[in-house]
PDB file of the backbone (N, CA, C, O) and the ligand in Angstrom, with CONECT records:
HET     ZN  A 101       1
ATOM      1  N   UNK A   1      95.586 135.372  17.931  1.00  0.00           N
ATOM      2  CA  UNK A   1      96.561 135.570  16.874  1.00  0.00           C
ATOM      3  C   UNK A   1      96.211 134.659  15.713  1.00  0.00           C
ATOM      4  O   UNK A   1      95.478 133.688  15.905  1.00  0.00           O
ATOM      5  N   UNK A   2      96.772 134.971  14.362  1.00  0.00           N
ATOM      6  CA  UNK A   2      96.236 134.403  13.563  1.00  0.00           C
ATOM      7  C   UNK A   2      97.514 134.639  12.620  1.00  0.00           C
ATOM      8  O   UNK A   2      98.266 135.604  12.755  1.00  0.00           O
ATOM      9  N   UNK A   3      97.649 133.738  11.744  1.00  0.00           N
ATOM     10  CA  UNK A   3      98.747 133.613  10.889  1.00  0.00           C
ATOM     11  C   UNK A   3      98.369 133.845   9.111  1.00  0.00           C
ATOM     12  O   UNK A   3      97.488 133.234   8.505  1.00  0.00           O
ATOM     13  N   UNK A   4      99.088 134.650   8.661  1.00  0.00           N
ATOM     14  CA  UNK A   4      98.340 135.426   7.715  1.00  0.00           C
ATOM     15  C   UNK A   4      99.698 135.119   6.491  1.00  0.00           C
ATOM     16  O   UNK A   4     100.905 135.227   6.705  1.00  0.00           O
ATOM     17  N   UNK A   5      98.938 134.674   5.069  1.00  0.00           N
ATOM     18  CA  UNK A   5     100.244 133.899   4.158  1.00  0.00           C
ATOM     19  C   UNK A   5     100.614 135.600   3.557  1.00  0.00           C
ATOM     20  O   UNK A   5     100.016 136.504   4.140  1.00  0.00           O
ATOM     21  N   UNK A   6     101.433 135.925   2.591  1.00  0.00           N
ATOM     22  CA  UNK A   6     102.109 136.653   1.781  1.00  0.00           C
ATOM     23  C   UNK A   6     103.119 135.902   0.575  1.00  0.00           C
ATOM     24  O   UNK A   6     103.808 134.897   0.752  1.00  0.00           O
ATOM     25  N   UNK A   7     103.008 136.574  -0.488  1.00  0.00           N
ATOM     26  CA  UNK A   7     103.693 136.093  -1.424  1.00  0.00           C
ATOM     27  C   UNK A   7     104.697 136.974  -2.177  1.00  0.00           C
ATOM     28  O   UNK A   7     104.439 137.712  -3.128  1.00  0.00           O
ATOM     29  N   UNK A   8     105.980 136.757  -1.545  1.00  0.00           N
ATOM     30  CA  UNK A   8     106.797 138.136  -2.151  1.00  0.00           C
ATOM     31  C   UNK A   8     107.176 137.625  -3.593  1.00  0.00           C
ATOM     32  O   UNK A   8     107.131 136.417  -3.825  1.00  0.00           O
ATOM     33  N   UNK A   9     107.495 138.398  -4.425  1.00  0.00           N
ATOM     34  CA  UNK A   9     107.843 138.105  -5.794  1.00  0.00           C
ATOM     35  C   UNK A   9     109.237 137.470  -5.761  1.00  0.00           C
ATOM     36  O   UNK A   9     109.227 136.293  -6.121  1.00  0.00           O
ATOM     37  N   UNK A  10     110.409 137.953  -5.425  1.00  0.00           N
ATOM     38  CA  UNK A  10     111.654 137.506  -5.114  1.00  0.00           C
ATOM     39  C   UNK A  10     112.265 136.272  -4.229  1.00  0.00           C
ATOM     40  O   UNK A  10     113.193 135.494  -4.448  1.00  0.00           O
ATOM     41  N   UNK A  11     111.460 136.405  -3.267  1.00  0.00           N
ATOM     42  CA  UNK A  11     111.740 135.238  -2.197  1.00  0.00           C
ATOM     43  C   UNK A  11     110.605 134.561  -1.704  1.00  0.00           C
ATOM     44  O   UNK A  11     110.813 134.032  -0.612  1.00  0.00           O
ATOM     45  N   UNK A  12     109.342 134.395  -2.214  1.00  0.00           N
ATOM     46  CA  UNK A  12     108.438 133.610  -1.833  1.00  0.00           C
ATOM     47  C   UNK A  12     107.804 133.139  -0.934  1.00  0.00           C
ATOM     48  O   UNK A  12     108.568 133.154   0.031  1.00  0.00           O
ATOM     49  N   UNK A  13     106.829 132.706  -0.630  1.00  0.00           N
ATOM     50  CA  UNK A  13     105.967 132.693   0.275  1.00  0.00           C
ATOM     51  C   UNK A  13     106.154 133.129   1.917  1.00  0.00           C
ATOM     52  O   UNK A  13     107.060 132.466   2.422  1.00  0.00           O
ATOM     53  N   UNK A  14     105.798 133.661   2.448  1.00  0.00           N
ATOM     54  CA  UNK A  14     106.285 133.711   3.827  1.00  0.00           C
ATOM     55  C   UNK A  14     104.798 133.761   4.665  1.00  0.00           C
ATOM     56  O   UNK A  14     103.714 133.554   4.119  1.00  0.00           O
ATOM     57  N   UNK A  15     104.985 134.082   6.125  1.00  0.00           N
ATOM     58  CA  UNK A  15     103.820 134.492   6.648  1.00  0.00           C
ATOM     59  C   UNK A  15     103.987 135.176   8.245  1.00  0.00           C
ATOM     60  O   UNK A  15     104.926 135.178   9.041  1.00  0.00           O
ATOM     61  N   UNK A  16     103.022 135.573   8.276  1.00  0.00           N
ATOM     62  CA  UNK A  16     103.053 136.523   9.001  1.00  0.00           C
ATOM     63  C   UNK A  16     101.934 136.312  10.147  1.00  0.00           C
ATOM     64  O   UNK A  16     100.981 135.601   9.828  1.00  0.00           O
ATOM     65  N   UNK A  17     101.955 136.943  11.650  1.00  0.00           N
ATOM     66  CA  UNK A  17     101.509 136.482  12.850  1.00  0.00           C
ATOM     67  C   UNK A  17     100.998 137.535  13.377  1.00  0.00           C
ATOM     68  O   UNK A  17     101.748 138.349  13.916  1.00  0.00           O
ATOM     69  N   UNK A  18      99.234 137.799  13.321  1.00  0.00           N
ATOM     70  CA  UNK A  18      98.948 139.246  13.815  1.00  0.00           C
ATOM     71  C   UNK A  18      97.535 138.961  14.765  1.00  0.00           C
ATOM     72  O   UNK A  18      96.777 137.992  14.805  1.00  0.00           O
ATOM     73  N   UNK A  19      97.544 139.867  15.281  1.00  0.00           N
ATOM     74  CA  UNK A  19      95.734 139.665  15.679  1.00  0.00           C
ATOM     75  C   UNK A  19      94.797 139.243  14.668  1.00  0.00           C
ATOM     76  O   UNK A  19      95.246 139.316  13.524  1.00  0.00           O
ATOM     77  N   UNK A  20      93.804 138.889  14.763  1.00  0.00           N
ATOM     78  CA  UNK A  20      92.797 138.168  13.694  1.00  0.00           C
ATOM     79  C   UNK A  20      92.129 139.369  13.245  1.00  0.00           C
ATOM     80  O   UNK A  20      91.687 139.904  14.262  1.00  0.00           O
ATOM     81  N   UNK A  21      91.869 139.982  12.342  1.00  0.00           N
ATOM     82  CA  UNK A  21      91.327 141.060  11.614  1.00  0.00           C
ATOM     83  C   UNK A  21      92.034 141.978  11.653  1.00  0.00           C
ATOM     84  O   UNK A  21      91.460 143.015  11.985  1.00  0.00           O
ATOM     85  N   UNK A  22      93.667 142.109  11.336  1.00  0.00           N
ATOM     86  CA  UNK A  22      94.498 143.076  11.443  1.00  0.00           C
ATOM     87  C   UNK A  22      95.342 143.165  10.310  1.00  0.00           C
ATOM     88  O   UNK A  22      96.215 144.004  10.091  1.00  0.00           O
ATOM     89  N   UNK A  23      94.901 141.978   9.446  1.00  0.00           N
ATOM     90  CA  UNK A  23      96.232 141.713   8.551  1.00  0.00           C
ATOM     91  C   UNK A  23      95.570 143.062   7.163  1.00  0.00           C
ATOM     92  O   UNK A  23      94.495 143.533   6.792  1.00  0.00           O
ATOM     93  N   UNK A  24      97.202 143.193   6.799  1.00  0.00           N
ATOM     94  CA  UNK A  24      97.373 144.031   5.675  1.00  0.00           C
ATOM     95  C   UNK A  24      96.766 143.116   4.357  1.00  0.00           C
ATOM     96  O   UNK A  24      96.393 141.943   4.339  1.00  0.00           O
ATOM     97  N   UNK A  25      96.821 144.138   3.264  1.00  0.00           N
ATOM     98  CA  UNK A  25      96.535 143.532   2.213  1.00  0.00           C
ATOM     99  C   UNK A  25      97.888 143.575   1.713  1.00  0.00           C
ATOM    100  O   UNK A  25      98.076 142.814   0.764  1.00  0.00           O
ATOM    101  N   UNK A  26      98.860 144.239   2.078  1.00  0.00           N
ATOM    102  CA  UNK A  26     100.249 144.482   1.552  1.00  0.00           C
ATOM    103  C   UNK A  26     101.522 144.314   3.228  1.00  0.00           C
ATOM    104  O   UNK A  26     101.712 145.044   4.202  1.00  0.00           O
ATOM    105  N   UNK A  27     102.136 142.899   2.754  1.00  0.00           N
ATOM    106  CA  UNK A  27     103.386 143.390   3.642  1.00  0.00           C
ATOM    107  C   UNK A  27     104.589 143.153   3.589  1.00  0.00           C
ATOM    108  O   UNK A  27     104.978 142.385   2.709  1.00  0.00           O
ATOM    109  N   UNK A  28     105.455 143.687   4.430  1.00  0.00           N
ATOM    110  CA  UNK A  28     106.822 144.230   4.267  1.00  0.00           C
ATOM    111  C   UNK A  28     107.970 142.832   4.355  1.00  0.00           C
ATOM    112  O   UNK A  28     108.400 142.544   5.472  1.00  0.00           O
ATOM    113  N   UNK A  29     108.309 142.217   3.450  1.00  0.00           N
ATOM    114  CA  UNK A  29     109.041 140.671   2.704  1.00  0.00           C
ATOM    115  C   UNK A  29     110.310 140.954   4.741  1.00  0.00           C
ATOM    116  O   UNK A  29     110.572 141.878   5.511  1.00  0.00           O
ATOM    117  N   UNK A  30     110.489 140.090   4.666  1.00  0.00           N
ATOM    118  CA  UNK A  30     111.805 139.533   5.846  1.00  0.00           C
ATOM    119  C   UNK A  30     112.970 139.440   5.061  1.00  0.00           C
ATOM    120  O   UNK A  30     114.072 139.819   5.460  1.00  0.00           O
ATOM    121  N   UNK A  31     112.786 139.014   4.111  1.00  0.00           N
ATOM    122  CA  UNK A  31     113.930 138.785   3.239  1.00  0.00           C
ATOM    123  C   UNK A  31     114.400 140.153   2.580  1.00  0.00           C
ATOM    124  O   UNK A  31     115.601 140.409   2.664  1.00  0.00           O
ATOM    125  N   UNK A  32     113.624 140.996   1.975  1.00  0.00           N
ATOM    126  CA  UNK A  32     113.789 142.004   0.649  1.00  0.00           C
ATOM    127  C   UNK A  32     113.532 143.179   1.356  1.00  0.00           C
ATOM    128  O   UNK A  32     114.129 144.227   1.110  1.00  0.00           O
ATOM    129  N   UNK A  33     112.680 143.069   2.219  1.00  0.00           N
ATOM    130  CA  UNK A  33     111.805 144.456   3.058  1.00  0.00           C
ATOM    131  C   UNK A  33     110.957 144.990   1.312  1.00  0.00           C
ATOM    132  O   UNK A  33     110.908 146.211   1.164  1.00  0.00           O
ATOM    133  N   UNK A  34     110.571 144.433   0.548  1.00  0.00           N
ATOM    134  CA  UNK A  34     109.598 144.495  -0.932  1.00  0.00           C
ATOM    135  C   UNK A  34     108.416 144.353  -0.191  1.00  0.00           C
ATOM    136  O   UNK A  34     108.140 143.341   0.452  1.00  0.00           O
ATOM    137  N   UNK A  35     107.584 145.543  -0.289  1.00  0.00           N
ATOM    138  CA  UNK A  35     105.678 144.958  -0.147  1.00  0.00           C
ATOM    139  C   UNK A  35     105.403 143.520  -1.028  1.00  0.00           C
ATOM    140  O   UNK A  35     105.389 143.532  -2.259  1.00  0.00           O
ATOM    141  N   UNK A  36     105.188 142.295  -0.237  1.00  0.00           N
ATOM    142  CA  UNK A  36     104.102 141.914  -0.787  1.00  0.00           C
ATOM    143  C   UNK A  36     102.695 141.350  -0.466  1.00  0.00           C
ATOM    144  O   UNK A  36     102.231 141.211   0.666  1.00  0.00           O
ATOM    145  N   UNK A  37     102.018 141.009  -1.780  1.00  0.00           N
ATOM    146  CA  UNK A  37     100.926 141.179  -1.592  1.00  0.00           C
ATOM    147  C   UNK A  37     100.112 139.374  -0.598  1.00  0.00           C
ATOM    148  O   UNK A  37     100.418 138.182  -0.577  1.00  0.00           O
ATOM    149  N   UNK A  38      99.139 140.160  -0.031  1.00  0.00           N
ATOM    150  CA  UNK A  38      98.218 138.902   0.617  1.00  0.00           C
ATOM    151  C   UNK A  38      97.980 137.850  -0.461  1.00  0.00           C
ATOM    152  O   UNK A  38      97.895 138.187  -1.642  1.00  0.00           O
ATOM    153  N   UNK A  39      97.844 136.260   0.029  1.00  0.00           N
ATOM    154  CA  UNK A  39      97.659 135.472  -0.471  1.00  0.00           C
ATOM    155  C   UNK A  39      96.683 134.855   0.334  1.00  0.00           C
ATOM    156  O   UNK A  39      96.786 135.205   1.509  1.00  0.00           O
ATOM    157  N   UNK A  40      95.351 133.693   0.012  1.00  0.00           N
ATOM    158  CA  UNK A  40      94.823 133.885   1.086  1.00  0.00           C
ATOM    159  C   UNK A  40      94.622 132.153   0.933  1.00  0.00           C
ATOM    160  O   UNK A  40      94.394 131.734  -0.202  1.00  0.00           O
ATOM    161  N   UNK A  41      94.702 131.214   2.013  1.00  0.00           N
ATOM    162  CA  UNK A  41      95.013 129.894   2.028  1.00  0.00           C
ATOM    163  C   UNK A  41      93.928 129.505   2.626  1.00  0.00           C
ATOM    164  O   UNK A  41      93.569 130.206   3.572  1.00  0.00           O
ATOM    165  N   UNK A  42      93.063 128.264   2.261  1.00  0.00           N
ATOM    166  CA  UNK A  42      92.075 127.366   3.612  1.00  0.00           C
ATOM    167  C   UNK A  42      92.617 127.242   4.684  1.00  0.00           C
ATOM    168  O   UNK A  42      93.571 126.484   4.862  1.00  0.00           O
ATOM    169  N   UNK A  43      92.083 127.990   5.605  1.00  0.00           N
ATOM    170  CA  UNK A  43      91.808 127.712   6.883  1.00  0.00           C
ATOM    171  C   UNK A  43      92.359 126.287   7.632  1.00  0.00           C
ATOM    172  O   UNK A  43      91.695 125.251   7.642  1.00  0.00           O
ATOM    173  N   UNK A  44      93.764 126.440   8.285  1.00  0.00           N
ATOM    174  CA  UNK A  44      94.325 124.692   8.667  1.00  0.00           C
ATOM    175  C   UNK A  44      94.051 123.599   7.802  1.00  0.00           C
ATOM    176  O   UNK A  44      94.422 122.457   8.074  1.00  0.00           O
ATOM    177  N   UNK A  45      93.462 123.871   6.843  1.00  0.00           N
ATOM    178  CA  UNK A  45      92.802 122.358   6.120  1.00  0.00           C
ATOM    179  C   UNK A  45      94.381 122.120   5.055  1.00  0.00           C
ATOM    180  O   UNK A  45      94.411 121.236   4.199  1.00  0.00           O
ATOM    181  N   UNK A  46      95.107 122.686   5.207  1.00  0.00           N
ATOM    182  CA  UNK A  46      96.068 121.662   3.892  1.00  0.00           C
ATOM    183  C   UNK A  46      97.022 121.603   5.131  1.00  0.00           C
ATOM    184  O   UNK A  46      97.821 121.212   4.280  1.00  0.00           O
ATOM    185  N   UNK A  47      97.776 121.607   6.392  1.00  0.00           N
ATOM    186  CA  UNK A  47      98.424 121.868   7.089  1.00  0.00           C
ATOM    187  C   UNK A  47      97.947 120.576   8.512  1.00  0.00           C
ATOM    188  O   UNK A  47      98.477 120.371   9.604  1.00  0.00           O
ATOM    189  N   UNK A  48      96.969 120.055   7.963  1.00  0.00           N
ATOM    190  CA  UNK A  48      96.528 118.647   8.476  1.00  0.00           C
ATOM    191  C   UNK A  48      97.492 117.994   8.231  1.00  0.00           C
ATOM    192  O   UNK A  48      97.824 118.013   7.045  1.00  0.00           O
ATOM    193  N   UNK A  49      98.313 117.188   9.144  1.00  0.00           N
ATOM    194  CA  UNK A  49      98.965 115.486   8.801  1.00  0.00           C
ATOM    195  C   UNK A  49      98.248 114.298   8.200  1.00  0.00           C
ATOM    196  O   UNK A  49      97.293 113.946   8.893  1.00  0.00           O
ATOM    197  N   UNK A  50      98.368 113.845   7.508  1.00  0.00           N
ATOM    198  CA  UNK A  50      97.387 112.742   6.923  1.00  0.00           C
ATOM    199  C   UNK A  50      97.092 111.505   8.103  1.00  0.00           C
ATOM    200  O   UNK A  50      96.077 110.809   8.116  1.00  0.00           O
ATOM    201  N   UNK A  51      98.125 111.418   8.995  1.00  0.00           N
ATOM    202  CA  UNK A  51      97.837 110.676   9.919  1.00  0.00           C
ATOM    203  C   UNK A  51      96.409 111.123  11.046  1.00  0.00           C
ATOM    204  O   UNK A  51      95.588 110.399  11.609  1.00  0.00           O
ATOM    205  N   UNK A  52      96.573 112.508  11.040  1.00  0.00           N
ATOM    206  CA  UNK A  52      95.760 112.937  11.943  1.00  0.00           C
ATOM    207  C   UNK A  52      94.513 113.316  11.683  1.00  0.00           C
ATOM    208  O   UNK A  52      93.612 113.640  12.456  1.00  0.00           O
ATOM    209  N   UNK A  53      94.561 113.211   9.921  1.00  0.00           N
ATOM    210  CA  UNK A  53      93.297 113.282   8.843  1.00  0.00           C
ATOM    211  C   UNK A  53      92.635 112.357   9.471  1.00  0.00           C
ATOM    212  O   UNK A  53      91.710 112.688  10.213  1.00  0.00           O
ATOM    213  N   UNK A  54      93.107 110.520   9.229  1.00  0.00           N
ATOM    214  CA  UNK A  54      92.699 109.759   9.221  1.00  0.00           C
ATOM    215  C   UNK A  54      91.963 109.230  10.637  1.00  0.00           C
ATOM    216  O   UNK A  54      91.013 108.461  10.788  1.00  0.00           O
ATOM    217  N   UNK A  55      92.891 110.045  11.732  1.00  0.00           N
ATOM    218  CA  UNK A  55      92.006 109.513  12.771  1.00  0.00           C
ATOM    219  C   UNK A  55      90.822 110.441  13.444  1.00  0.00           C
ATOM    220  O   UNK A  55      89.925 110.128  14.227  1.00  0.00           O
ATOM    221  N   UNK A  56      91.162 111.697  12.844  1.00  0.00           N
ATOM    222  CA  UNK A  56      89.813 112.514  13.049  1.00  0.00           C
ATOM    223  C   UNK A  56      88.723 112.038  12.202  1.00  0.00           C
ATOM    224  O   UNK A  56      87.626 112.261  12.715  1.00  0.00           O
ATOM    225  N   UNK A  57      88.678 111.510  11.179  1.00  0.00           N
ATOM    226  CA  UNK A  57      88.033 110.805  10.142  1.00  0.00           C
ATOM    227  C   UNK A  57      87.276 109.405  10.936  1.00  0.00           C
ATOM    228  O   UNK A  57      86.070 109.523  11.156  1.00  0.00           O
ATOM    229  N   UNK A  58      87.792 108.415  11.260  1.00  0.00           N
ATOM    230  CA  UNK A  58      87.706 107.332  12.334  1.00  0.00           C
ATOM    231  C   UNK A  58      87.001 108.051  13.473  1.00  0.00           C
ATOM    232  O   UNK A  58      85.846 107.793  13.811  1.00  0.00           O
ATOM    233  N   UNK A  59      87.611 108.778  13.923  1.00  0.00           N
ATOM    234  CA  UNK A  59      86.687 109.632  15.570  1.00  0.00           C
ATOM    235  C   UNK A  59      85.618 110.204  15.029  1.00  0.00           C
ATOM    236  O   UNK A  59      84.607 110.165  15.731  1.00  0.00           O
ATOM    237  N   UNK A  60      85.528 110.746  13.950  1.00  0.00           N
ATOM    238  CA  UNK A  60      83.629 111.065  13.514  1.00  0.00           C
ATOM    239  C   UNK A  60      82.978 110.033  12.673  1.00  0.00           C
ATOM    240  O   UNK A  60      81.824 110.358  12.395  1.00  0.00           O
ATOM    241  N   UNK A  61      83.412 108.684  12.088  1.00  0.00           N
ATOM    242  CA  UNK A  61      82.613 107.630  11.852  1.00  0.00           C
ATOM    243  C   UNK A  61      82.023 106.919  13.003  1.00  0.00           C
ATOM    244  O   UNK A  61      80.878 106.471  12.942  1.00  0.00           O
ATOM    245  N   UNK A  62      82.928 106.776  14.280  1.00  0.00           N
ATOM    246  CA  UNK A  62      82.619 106.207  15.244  1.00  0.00           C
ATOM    247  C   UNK A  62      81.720 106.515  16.529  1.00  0.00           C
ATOM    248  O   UNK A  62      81.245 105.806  17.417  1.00  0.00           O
ATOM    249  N   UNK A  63      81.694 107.926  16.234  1.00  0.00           N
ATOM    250  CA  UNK A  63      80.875 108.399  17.222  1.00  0.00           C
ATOM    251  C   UNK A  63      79.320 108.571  16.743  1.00  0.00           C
ATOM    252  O   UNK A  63      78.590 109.150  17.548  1.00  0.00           O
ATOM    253  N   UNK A  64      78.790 108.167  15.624  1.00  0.00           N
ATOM    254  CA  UNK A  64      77.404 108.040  14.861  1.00  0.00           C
ATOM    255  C   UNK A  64      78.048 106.164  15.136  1.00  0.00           C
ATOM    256  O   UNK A  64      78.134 105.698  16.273  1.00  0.00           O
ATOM    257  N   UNK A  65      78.277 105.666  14.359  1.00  0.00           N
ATOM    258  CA  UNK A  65      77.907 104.122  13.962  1.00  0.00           C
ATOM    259  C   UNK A  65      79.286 103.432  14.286  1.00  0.00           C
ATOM    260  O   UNK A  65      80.065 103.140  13.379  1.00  0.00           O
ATOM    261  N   UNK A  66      79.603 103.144  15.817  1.00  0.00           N
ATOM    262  CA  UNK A  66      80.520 102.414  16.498  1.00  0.00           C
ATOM    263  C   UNK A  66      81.122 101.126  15.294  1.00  0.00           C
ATOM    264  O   UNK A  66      80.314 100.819  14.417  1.00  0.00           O
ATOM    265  N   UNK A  67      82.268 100.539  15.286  1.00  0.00           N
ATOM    266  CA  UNK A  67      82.569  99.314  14.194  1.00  0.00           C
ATOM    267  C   UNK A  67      82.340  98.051  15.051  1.00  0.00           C
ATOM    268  O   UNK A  67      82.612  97.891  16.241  1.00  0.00           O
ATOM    269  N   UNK A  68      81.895  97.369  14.358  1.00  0.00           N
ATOM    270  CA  UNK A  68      81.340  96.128  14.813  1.00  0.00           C
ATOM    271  C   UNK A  68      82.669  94.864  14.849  1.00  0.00           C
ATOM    272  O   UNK A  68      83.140  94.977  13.718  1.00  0.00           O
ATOM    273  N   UNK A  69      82.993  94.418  15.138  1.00  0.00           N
ATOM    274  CA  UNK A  69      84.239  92.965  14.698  1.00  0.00           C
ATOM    275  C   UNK A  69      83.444  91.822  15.512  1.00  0.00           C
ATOM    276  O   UNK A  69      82.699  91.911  16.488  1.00  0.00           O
ATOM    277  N   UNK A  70      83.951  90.523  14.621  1.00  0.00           N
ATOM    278  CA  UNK A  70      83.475  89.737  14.862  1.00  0.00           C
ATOM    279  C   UNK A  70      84.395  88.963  16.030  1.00  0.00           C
ATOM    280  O   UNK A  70      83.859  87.979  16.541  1.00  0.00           O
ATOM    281  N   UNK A  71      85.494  89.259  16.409  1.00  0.00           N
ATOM    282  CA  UNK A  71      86.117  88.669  17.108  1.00  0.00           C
ATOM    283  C   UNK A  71      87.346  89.600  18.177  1.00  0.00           C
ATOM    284  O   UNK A  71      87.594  90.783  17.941  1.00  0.00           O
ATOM    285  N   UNK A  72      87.881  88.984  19.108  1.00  0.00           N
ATOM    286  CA  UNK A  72      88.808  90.025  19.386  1.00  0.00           C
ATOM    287  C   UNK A  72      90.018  89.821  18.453  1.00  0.00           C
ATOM    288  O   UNK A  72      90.263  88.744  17.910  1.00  0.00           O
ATOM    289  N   UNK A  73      90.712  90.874  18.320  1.00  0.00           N
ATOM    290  CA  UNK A  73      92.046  91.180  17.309  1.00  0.00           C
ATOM    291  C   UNK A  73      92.970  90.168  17.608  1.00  0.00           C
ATOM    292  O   UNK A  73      92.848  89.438  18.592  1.00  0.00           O
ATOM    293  N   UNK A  74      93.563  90.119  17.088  1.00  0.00           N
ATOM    294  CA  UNK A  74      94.866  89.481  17.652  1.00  0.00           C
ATOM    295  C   UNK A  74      95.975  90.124  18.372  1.00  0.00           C
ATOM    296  O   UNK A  74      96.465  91.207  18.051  1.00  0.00           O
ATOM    297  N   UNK A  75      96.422  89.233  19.583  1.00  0.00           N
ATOM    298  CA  UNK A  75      97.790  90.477  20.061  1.00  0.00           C
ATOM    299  C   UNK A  75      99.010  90.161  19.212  1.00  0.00           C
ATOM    300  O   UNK A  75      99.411  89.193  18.566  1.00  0.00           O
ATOM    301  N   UNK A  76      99.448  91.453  19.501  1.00  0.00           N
ATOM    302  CA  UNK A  76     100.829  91.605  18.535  1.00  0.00           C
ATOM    303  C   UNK A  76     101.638  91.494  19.795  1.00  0.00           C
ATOM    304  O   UNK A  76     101.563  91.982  20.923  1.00  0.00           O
ATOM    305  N   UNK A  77     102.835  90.256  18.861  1.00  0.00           N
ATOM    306  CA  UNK A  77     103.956  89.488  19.724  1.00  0.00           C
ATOM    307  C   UNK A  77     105.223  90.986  19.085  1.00  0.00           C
ATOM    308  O   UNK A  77     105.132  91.482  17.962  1.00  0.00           O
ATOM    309  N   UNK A  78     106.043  91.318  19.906  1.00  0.00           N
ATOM    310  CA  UNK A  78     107.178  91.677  19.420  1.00  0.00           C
ATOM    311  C   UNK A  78     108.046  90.585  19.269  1.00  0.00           C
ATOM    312  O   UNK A  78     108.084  89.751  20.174  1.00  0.00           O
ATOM    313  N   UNK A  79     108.985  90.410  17.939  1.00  0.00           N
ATOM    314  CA  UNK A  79     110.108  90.151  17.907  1.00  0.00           C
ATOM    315  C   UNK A  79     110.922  89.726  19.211  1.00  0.00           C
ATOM    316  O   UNK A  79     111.236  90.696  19.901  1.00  0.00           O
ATOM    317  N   UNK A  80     111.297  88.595  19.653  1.00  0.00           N
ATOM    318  CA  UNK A  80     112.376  88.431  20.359  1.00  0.00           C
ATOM    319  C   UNK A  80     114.049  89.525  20.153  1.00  0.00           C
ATOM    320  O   UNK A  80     114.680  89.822  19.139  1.00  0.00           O
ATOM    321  N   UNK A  81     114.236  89.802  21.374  1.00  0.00           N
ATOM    322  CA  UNK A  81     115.694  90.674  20.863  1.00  0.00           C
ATOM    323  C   UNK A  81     116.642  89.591  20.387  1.00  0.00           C
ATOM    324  O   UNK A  81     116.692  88.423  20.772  1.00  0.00           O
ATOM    325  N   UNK A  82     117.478  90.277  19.361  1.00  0.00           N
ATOM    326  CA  UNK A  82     119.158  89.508  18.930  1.00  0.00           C
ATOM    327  C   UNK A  82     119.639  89.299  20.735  1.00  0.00           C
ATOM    328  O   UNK A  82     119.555  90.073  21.688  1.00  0.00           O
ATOM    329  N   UNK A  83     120.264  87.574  20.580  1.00  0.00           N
ATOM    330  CA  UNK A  83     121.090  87.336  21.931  1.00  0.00           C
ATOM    331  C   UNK A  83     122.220  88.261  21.946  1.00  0.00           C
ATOM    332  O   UNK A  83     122.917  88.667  21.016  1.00  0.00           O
ATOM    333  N   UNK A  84     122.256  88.520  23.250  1.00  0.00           N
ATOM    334  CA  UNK A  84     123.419  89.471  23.696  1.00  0.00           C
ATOM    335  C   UNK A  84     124.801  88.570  23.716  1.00  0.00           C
ATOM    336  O   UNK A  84     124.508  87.470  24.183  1.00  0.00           O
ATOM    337  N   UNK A  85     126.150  88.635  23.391  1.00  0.00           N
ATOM    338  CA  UNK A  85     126.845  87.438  23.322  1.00  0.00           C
ATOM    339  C   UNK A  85     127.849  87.532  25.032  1.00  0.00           C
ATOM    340  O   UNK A  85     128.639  86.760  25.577  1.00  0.00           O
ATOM    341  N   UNK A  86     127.342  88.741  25.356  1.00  0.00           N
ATOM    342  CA  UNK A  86     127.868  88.912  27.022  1.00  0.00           C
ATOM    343  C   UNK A  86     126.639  87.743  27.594  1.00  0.00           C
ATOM    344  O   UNK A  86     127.157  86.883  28.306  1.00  0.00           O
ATOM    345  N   UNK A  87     125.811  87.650  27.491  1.00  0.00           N
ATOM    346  CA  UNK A  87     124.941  86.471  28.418  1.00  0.00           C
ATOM    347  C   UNK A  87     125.298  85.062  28.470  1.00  0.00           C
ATOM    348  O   UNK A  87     124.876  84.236  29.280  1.00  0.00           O
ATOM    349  N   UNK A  88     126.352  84.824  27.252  1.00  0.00           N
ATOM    350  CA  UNK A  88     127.250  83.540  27.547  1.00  0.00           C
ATOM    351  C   UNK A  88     127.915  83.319  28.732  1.00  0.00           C
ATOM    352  O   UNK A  88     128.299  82.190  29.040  1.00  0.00           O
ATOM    353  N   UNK A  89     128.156  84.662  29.695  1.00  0.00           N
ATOM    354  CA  UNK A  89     129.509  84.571  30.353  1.00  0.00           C
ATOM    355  C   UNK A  89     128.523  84.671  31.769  1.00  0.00           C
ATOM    356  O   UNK A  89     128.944  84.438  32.902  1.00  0.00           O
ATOM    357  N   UNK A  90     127.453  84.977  31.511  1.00  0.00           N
ATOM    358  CA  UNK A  90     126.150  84.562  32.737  1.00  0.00           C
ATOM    359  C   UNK A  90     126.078  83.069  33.707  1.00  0.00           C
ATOM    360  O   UNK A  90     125.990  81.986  33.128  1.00  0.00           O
ATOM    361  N   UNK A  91     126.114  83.130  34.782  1.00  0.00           N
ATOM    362  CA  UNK A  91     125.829  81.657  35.542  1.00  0.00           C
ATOM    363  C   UNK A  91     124.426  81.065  35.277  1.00  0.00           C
ATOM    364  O   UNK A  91     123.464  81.739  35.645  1.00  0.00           O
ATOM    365  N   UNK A  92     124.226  79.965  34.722  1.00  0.00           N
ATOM    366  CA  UNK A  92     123.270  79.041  34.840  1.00  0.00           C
ATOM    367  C   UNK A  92     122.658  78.615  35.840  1.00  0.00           C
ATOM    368  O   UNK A  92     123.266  77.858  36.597  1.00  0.00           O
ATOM    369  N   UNK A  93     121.363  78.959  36.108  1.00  0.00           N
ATOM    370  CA  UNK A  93     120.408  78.653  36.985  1.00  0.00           C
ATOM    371  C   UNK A  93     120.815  76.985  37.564  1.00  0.00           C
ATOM    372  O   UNK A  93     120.098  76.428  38.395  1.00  0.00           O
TER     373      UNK A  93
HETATM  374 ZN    ZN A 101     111.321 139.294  -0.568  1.00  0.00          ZN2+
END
């Protein structure tokens, strides 16, 4: 299946879900039931998360030329939690 854009004049963009080499050049709006016409979009490429840009980006730098560091990272401390004011009423060791 393959997801195929349309651009109705009245109610705008929509899309549509067909076998892969099936789509119309003209189709029938959800909103208007108005033919409209095919619009034709890159291939998943604007429908990327930028987060997931960035680490597919990272996963093909790294798999040619691994990153080098000179040291290990530092660990990250969380925050201590706010005291609970029920643990006042706790017995002392
Ligand atoms: Zn419409």
């Amino acid at each position: 299946m393959a997801t195929y854009a349309y651009q109705c004049a009245d109610c705008g963009p929509f899309e549509v879900r067909r076998p892969i080499g099936t789509a119309e050049p003209r189709a029938e709006c959800a909103g208007c039931g108005a033919p409209a016409p095919r619009v034709f979009t890159p291939p998943l490429l604007a429908r990327t998360p930028p987060a997931k840009a960035r680490a597919l980006r990272a996963q093909e730098a790294s798999a040619h030329e691994p990153r080098v560091v000179d040291g290990v990272p530092p660990a990250e401390r969380r925050p201590a939690p706010p005291p609970d004011p029920r643990w006042a009423g706790l017995p002392r060791p």
